[in-house]
C-alpha positions as CSV (number, residue, x, y, z in Angstrom):
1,X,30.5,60.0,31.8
2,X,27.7,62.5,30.8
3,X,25.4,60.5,28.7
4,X,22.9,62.3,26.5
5,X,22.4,60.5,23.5
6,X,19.1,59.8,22.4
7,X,18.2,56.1,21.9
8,X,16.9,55.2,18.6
9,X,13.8,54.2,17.8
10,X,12.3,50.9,18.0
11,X,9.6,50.8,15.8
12,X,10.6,53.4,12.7
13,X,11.1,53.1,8.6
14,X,14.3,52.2,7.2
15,X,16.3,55.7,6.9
16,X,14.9,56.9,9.9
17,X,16.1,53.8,11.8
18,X,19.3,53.7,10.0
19,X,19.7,58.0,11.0
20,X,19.0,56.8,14.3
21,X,22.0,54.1,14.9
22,X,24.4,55.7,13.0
23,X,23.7,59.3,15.2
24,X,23.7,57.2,18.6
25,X,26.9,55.7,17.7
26,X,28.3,59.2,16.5
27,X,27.4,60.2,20.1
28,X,28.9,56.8,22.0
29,X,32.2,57.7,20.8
30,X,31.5,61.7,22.2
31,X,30.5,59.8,25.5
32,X,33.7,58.0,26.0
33,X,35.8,60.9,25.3
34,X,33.7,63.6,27.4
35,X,34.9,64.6,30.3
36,X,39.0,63.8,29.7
37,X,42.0,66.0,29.3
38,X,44.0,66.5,26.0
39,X,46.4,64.0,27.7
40,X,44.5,61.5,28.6
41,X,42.7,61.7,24.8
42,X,45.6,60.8,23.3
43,X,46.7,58.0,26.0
44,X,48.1,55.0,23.7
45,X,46.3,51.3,24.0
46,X,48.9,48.9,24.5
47,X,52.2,49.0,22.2
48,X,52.7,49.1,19.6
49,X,49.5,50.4,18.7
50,X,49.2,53.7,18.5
51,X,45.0,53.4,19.2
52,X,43.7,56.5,21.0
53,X,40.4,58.0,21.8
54,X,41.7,61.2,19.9
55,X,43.2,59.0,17.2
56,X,39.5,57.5,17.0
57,X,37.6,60.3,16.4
58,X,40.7,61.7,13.4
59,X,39.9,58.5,11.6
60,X,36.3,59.0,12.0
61,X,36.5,62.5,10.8
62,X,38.5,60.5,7.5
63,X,35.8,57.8,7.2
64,X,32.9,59.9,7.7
65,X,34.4,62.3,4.6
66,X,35.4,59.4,2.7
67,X,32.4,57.8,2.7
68,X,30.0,61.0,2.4
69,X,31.9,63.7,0.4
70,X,34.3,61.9,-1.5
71,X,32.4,58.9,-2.6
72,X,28.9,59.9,-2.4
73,X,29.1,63.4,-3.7
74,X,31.9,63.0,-5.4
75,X,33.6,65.8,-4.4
76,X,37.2,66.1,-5.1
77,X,38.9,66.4,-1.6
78,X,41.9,64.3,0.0
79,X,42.3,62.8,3.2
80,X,42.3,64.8,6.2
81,X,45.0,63.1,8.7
82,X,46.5,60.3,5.9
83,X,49.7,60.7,3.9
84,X,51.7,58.3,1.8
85,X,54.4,58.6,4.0
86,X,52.4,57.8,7.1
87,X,48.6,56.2,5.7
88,X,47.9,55.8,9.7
89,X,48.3,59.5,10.3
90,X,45.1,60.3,12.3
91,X,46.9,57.8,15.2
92,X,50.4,58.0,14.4
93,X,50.0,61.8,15.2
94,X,47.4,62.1,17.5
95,X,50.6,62.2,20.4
96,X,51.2,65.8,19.2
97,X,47.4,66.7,17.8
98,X,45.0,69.0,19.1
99,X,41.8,67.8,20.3
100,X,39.9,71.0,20.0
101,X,40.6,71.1,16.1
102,X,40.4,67.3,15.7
103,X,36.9,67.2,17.4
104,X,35.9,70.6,15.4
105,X,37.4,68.6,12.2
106,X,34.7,65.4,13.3
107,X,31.6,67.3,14.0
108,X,32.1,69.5,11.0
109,X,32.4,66.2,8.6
110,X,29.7,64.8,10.4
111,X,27.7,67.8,9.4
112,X,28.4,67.2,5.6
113,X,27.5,63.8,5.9
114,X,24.0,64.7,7.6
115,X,23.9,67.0,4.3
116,X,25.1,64.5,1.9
117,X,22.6,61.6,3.1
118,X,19.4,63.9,3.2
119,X,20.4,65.4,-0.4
120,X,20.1,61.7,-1.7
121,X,16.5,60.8,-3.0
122,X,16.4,57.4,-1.4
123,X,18.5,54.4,-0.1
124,X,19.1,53.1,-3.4
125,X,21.1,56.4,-4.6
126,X,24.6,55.3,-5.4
127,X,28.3,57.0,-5.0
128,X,29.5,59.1,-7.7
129,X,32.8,58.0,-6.9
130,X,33.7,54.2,-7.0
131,X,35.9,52.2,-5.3
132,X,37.6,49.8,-7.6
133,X,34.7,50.1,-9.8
134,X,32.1,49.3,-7.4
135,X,29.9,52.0,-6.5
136,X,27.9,51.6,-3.3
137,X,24.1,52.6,-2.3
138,X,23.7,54.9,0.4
139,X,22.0,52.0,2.6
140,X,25.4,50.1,2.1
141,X,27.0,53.4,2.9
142,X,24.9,54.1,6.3
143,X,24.9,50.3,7.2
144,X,29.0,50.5,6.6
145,X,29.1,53.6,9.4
146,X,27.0,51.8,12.1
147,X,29.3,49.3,12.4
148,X,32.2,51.3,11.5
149,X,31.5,53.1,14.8
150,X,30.4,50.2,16.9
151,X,33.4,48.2,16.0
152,X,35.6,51.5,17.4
153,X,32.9,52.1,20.2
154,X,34.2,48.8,21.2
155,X,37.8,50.1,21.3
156,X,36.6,53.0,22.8
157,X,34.7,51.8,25.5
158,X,38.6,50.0,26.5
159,X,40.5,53.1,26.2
160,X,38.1,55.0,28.4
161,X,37.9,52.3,31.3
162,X,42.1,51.8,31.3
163,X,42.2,55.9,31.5
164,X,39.9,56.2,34.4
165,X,38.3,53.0,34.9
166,X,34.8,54.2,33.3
167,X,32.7,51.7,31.8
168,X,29.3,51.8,30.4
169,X,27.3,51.3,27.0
């Protein structure tokens, strides 16, 4: 695997560190899927889940506009992969999706959320949008994504090794 993320720094402020993690762990989950063919993207865990590398980076594409456009900025816009009649869309349908479009679809949200983040005045800034009443600071935000990531990094890094026996951090 082609890795060339840059590590974060390990003496920096608060945003700058939290920029940092949450872009290297953006990057980990390009790492595992660089390098692999539209079929093995969407190679299935185990059953019955229906956990893929492509189905990883759909619901990151969701999570990075949930958490950025649609609670921070409060912009009006639904869900990219999830419907009421199937709310695990991004894997459900990753069998049939196309990577090109689904890694455009990421990068792109991940774009808005570099925007949405460096609009905000500080850490303390909170969502526009709530969540059941509770509205979050952007630290909570940022915090939530690095381990949002790291947690699926995880399931990452175990897709990519059962696809072609690649391992690495």
């Amino acid at each position: 695997m082609a890795d060339n993320r840059t590590d974060p720094p390990v003496v920096a402020g608060e945003r700058e560190m939290l920029r940092s993690w949450l872009d290297w762990h953006r990057e980990t989950l390009a790492v595992k899927c660089a390098g692999l063919t539209e079929d093995q993207l969407r190679t299935r865990s185990v059953p019955p889940s229906t956990l893929s590398l492509l189905g990883l980076v759909r619901h990151m594409a969701d999570v990075e506009r949930t958490w950025f456009r649609r609670r921070l900025n409060g912009e009006g816009l639904g869900r990219i992969y999830f419907s009421d009649d199937d709310p695990d869309g991004e894997f459900d349908n990753a069998g049939t999706a196309s990577a090109e479009e689904a890694f455009a679809t990421w990068r792109e949200e991940i774009e808005h959320a570099r925007a949405a983040e460096a609009a905000c005045a500080d850490l303390d800034a909170t969502t526009k949008t709530g969540r059941e009443g509770v509205h979050y600071s952007l630290r909570w935000i940022l915090i939530h994504m690095i381990e949002e990531y790291a947690r699926h990094n995880g399931h990452a890094d175990l897709l990519r090794e059962r696809i072609d026996g690649a391992t690495g951090e």
